[in-house]
SEDOTOR-390838 format. One record per residue (C-alpha): residue number from 1; residue in one letter; x, y, z. Coordinates in steps of 0.1 Angstrom, whole numbers, plus 5000, padded with zeros to 4 digits. Layout:
<nulos>
+-----+------+------+-------+------+
!  nr ! rest ! east ! north !   up !
+-----+------+------+-------+------+
! NUM !    a !    X !     Y !    Z !
...
+-----+------+------+-------+------+
</nulos>
This chain:
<nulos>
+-----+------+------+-------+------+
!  nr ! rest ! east ! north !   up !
+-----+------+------+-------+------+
!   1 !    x ! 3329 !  7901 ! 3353 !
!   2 !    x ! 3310 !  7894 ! 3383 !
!   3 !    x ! 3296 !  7860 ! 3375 !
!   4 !    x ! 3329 !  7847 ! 3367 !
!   5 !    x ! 3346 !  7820 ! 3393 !
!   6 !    x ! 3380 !  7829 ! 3387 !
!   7 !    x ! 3377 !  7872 ! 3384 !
!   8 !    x ! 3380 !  7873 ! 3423 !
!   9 !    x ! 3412 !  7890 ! 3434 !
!  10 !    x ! 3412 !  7872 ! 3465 !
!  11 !    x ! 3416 !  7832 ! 3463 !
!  12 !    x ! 3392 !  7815 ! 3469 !
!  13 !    x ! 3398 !  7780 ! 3491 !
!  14 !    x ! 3371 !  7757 ! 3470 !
!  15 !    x ! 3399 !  7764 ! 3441 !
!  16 !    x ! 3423 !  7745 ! 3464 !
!  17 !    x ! 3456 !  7752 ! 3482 !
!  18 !    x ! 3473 !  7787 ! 3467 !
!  19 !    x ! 3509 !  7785 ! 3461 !
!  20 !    x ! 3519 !  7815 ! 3442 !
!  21 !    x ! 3501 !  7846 ! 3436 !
!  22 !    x ! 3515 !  7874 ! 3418 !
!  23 !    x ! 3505 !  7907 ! 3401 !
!  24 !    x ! 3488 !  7892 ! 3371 !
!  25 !    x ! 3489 !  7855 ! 3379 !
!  26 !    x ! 3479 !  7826 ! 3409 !
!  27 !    x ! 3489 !  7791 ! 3410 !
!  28 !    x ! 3471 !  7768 ! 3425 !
!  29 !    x ! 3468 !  7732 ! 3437 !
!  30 !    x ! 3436 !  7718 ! 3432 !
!  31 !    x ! 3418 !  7698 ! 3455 !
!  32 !    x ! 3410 !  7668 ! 3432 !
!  33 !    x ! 3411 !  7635 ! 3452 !
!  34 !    x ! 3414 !  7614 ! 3417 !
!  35 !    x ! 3438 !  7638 ! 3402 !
!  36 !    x ! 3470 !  7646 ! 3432 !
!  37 !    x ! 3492 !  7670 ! 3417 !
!  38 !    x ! 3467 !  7690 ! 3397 !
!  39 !    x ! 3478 !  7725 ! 3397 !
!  40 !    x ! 3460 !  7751 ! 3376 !
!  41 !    x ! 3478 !  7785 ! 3364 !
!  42 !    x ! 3453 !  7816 ! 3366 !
!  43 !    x ! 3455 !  7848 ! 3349 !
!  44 !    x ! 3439 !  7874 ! 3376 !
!  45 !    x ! 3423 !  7896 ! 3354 !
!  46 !    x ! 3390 !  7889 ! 3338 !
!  47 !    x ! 3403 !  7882 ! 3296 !
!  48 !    x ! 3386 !  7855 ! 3281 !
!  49 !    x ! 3415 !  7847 ! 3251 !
!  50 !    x ! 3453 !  7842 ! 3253 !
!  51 !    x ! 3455 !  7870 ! 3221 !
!  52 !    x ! 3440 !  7894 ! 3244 !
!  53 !    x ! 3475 !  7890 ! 3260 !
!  54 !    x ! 3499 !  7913 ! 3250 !
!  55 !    x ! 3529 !  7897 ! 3239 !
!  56 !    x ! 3549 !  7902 ! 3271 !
!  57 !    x ! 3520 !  7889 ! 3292 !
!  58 !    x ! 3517 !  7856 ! 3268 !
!  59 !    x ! 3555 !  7850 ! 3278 !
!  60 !    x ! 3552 !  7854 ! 3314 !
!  61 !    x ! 3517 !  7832 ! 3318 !
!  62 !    x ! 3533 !  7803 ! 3299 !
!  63 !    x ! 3566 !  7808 ! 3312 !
!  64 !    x ! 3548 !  7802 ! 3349 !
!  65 !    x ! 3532 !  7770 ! 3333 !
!  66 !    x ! 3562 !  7757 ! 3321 !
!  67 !    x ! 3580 !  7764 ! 3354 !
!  68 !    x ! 3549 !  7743 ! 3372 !
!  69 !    x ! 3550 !  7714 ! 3344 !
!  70 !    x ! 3590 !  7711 ! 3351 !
!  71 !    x ! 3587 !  7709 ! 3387 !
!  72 !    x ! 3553 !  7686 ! 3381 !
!  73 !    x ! 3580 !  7660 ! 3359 !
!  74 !    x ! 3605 !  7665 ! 3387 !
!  75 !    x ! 3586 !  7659 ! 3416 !
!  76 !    x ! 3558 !  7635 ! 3411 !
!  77 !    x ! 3576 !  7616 ! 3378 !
!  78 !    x ! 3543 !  7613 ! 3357 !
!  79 !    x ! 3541 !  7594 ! 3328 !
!  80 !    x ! 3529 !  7621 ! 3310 !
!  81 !    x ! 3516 !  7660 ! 3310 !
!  82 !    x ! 3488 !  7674 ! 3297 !
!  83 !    x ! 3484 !  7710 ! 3296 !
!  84 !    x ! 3450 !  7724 ! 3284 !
!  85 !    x ! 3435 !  7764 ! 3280 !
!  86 !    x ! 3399 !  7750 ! 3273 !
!  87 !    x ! 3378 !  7782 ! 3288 !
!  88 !    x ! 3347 !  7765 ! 3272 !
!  89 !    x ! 3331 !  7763 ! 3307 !
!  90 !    x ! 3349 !  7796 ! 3324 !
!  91 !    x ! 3361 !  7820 ! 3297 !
!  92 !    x ! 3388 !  7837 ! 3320 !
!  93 !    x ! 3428 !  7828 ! 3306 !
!  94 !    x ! 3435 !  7795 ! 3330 !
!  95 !    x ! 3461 !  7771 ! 3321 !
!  96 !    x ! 3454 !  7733 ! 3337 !
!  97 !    x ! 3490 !  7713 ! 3344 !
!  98 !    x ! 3478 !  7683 ! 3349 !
!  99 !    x ! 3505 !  7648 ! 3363 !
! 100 !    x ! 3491 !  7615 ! 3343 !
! 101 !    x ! 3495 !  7586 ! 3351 !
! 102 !    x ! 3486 !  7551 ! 3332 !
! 103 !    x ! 3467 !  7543 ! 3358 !
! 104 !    x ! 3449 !  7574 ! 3369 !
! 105 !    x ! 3411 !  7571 ! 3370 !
! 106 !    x ! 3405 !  7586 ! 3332 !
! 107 !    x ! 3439 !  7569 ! 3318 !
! 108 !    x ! 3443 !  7574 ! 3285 !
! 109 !    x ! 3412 !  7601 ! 3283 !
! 110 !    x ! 3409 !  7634 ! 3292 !
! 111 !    x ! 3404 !  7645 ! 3329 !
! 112 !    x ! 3369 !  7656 ! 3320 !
! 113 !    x ! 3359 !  7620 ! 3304 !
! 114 !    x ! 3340 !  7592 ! 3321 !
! 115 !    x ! 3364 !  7574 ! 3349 !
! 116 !    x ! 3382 !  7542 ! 3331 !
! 117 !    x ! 3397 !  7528 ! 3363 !
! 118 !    x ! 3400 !  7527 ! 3400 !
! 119 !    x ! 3435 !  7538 ! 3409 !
! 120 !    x ! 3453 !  7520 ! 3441 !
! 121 !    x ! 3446 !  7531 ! 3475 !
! 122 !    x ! 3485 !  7528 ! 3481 !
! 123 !    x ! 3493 !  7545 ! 3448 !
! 124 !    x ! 3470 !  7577 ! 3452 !
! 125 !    x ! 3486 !  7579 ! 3493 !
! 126 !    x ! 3519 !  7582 ! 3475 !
! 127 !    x ! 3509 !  7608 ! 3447 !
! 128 !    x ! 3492 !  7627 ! 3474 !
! 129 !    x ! 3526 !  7629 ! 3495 !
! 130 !    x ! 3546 !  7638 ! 3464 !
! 131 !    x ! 3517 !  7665 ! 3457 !
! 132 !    x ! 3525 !  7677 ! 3486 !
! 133 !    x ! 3559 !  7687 ! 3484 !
! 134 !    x ! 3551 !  7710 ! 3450 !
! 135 !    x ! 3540 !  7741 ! 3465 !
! 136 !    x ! 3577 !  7747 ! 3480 !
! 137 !    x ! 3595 !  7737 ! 3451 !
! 138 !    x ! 3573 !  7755 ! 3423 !
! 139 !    x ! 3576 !  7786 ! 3450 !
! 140 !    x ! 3617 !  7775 ! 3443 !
! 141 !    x ! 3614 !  7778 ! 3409 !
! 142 !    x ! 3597 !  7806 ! 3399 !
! 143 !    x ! 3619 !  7825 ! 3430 !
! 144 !    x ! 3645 !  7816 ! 3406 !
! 145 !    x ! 3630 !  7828 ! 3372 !
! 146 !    x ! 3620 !  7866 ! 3388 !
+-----+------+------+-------+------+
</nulos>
């Protein structure tokens, strides 16, 4: 689908840093100053609908989101996950896997409300260090899963 942002099989930087790409998937950190830690799961092919999926490719997408939400708990100790397939907006199979914390700038709404809060200077420095160690250890993980 050529008008779709996320179709391209080559990644594109404006999605953020790419940690993982395999045959049907990507994983990427996205370059969201408000938000370190963000990573979003990406199916490559153009299918709008998880039930498009076949049943083996269901497992493996989710078992790549669970693998990035583990090592999202383990690394960066959120107070809470969200996971979202939305696809309102881009209706292309992405998973986001998202660290929140009580203080984030849309604590307790969704990442795509209004901002609530300013989050410290000091405590979005240390999120962004911590961000920056996932790429290596979700690499680690899913090394360990295939």
């Amino acid at each position: 689908m050529s008008n779709c942002p996320l179709c391209t099989q080559a990644h594109k930087p404006e999605e953020g840093e790419l940690i993982w790409r395999g045959d049907d998937c990507r994983i990427i950190l996205v370059n969201d100053p408000n938000l370190p830690g963000f990573c979003r799961v990406i199916w490559n092919r153009h299918v709008p609908e998880m039930s498009d999926l076949t049943y083996g490719e269901r497992e493996h997408i989710m078992s790549l989101v669970f693998a990035v939400e583990e090592v999202i708990r383990d690394v960066m100790q959120p107070d809470k996950v969200n996971l979202a397939a939305l696809g309102n907006m881009v209706p292309h199979i992405h998973w986001h896997v998202i660290p929140r914390f009580k203080d984030d700038a849309y604590f307790p709404g969704s990442v795509w409300s209004t901002k609530t809060q300013e989050t410290s200077k000091a405590n979005v420095e240390q999120r962004i260090a911590l961000a920056a160690k996932l790429p290596a250890a979700i690499r680690h993980e899913i090394s360990q899963m295939y």
